[in-house]
N, C-alpha and C positions, 0 to 999 in steps of 0.2 A: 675845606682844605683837602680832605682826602680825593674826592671829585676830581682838583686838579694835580694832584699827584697820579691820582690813575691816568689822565690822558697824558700824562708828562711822558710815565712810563712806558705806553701802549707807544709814543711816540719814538722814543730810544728803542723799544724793541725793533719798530719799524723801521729805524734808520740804519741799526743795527744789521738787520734781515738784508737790505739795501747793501750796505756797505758789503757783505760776505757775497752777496750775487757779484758785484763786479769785480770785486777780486777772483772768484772763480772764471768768470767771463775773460779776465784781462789777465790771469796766468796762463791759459793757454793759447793765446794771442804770442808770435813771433813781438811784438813790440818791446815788450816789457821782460824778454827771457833773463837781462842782466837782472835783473830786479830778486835778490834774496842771492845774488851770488857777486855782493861785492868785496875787495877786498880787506877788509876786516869781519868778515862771515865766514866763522869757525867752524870747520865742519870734521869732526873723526870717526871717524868707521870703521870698525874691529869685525873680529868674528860676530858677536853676537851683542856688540853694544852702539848705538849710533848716538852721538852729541853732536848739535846744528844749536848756535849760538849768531842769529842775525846784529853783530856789534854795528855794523857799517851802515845796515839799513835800518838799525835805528836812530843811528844818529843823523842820517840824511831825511826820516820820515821827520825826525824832531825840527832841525832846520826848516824845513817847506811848511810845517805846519805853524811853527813858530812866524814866519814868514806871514803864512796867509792870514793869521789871529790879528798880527800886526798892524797889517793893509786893510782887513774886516775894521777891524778898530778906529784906523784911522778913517777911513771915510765912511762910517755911521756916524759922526760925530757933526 
């Protein structure tokens, strides 16, 4: 059991590792600049205090993801 817990994990880190490269890859790409600046993305900026609150692009990650789990689902089956 531990065996495949270890590659499970080595695997998440690595998809993990993944996932962070193309976000930095695809944030400074012109494509994607709306991306973390939609409108429900609360952003206040004081003298010396910044709150950034992504509501909008969670709730649109949550949709496309719920989306793709969906369409996964349905045709693995």
């Amino acid at each position: 059991m531990s065996e495949s817990l270890g590659k499970t994990l080595i695997f998440v880190g690595l998809l993990t590792a993944a996932i962070g490269v193309i976000i930095v890859l695809v944030s400074k790409s012109e494509w994607f600049g709306w991306f973390g600046n939609l409108p429900l993305d609360f952003k206040v900026e004081r003298e010396n205090f910044k709150f950034y609150f992504p509501l909008g692009t969670s709730i649109l990650l949550s949709v496309v993801l719920s989306l793709l789990f969906y369409l996964f689902r349905k045709f693995s089956e």
